[in-house]
C-alpha positions as a printed NumPy array, in Angstrom:
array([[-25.677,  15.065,  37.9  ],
       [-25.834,  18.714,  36.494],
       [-24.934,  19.248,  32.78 ],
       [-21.37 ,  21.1  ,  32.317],
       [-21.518,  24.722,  32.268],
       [-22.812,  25.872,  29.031],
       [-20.973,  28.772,  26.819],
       [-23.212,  30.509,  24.618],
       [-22.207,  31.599,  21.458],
       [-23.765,  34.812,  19.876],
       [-22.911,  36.468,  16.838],
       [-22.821,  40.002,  18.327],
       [-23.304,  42.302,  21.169],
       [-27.304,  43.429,  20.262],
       [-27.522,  38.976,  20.468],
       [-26.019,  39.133,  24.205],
       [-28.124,  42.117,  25.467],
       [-31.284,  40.702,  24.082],
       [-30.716,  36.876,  25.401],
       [-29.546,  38.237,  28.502],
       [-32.976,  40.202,  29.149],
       [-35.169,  37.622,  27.872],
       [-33.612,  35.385,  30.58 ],
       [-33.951,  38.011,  32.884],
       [-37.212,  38.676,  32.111],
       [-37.768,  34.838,  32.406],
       [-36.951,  33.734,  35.705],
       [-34.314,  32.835,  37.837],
       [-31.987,  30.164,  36.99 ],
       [-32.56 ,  30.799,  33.062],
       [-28.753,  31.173,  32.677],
       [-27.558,  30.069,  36.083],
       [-24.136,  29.094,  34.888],
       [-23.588,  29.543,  31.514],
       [-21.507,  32.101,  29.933],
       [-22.259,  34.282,  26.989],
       [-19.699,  35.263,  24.619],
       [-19.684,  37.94 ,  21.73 ],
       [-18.206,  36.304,  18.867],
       [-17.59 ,  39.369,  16.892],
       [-19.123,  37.426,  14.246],
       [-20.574,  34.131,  13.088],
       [-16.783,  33.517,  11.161],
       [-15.635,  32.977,  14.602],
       [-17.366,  30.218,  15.792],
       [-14.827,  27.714,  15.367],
       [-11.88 ,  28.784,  16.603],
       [-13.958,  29.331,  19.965],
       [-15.335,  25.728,  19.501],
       [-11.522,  24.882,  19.153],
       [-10.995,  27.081,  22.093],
       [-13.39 ,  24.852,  23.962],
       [-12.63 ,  21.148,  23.47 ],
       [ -9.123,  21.562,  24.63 ],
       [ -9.952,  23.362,  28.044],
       [ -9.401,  20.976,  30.813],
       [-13.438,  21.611,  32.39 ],
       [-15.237,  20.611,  30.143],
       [-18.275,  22.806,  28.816],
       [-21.143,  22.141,  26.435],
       [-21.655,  24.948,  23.745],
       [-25.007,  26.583,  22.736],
       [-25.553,  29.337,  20.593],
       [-27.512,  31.253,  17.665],
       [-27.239,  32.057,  14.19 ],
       [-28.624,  33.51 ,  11.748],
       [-30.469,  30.991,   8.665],
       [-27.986,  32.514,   6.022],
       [-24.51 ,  31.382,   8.186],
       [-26.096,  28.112,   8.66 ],
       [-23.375,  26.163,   6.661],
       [-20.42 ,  28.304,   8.989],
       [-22.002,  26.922,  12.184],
       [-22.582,  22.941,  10.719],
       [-18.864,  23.293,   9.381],
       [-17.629,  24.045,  12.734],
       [-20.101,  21.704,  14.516],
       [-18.882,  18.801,  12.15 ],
       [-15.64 ,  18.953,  13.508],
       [-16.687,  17.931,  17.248],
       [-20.069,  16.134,  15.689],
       [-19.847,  14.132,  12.702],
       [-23.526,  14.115,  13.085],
       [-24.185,  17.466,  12.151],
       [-25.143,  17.973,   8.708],
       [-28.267,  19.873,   7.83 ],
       [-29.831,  22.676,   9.807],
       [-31.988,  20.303,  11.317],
       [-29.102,  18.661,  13.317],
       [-28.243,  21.899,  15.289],
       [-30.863,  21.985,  17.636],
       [-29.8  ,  19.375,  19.369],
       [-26.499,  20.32 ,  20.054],
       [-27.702,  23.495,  21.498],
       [-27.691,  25.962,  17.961],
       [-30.629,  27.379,  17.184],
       [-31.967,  29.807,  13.834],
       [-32.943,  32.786,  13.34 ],
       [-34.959,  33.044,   9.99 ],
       [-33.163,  35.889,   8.891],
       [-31.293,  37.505,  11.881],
       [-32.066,  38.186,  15.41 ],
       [-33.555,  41.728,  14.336],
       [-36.27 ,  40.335,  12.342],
       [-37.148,  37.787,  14.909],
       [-37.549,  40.481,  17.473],
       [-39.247,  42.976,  14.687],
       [-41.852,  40.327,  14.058],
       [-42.55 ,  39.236,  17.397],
       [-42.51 ,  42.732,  19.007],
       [-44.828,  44.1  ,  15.478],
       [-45.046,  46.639,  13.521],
       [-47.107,  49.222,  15.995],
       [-45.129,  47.686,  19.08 ],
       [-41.483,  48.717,  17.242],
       [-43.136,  52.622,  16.191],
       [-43.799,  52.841,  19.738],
       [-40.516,  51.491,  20.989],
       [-38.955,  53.942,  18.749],
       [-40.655,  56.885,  19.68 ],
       [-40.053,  55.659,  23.911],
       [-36.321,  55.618,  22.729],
       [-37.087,  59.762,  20.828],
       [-35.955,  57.874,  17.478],
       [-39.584,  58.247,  16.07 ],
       [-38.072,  61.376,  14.499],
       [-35.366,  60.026,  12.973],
       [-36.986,  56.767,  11.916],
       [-39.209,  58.94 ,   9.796],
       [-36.207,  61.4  ,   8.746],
       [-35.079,  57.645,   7.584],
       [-38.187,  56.407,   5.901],
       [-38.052,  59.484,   3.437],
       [-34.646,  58.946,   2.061],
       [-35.421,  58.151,  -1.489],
       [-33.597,  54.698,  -1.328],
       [-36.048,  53.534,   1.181],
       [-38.997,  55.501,   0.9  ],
       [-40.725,  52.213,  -1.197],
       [-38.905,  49.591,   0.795],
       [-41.534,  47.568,   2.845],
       [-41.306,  48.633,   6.716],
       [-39.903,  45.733,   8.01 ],
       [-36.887,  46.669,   6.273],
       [-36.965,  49.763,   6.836],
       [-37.037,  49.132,  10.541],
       [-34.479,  46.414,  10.285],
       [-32.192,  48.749,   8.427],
       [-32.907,  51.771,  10.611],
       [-31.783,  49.856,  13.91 ],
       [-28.156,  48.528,  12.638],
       [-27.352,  51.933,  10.891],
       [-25.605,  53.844,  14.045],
       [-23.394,  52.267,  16.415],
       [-25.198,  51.135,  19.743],
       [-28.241,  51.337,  18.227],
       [-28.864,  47.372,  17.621],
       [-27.93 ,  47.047,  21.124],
       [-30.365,  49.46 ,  22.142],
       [-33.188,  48.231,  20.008],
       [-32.338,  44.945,  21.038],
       [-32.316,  45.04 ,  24.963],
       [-35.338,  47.317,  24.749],
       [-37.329,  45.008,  22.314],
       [-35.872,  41.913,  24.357],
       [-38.046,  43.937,  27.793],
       [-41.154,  44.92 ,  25.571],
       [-42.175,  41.602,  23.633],
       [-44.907,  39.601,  26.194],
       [-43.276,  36.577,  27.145],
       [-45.99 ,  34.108,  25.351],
       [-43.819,  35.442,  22.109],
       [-40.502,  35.181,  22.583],
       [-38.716,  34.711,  19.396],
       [-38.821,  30.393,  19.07 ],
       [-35.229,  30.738,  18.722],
       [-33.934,  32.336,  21.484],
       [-36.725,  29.944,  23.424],
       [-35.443,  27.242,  22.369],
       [-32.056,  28.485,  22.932],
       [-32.85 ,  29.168,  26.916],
       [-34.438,  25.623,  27.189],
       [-31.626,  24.085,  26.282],
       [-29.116,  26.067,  28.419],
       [-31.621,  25.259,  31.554],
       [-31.236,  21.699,  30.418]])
């Protein structure tokens, strides 16, 4: 018997585009299914947890986070899974880490020369560099430069995302959003 459909929980928009082209990008069948859902923020995991155990199909939820809202997602996981206690646990009820959020994970995995050319495919090169020189980041290492750069206009982490999610060669995907498409594929 097939698992219950799986709703996938994601922190934000830039979290949906870029699990939705990795999928893509993955095969057929990688979400067959399963629904993902734009939190509007890690807070709201819960109350869409909540929203879940009292619907009358049942559903299995899966999701990401990001390692410093950790303790929000075992909090609401507790409630369903007395199990759940330490990072560790979430895994294997479908929740899976990113170290620091899903921008780094897709800044490291796509590189440093990967993300300048990504930038200037997008004509931000420009303005990353307009960035760069501000004198509050003109010292900062790049990776937070770039990880600053791509969440400072609206749309822009969706962009970055979607486009990073297409450009990274499928032997790196991010091990969190890999581990987070295993488990919805069951």
């Amino acid at each position: 018997m097939p698992p219950p459909p799986t709703v996938v929980l994601l922190e934000g928009r830039s979290d949906v585009v870029a699990l939705a082209s990795f999928a893509r990008r993955r095969g057929a069948g990688e979400l067959d299914g399963a629904e993902l859902v734009d939190l509007g923020g890690v807070t709201n995991v819960r109350s869409h947890l909540d929203r879940l155990s009292i619907q009358p199909t049942p559903s299995r939820a899966a999701g990401l986070c990001d390692r410093g809202e950790v303790d929000v997602v075992v909090r609401a996981l507790r409630r369903f899974h007395p199990d759940v206690q330490v990072v560790g646990d979430l895994p294997g009820h479908g929740f899976f880490v990113c170290d620091r959020d899903l921008e780094d994970e897709l800044i490291r995995a796509l590189g440093i020369p990967g993300c300048m050319s990504l930038l200037d495919r997008l004509g931000l090169g420009a303005r990353f560099a307009t960035f760069c020189r501000q004198p509050a980041w003109q010292s900062q290492p790049i990776t937070d430069q770039l990880h600053r750069f791509v969440g400072t206009t609206s749309g822009r982490k969706e962009l970055f995302a979607g486009e990073a999610a297409c450009a990274i060669p499928l032997d790196r995907v991010p091990a969190p959003i890999a581990g987070l498409l295993d488990y919805v594929r069951g």
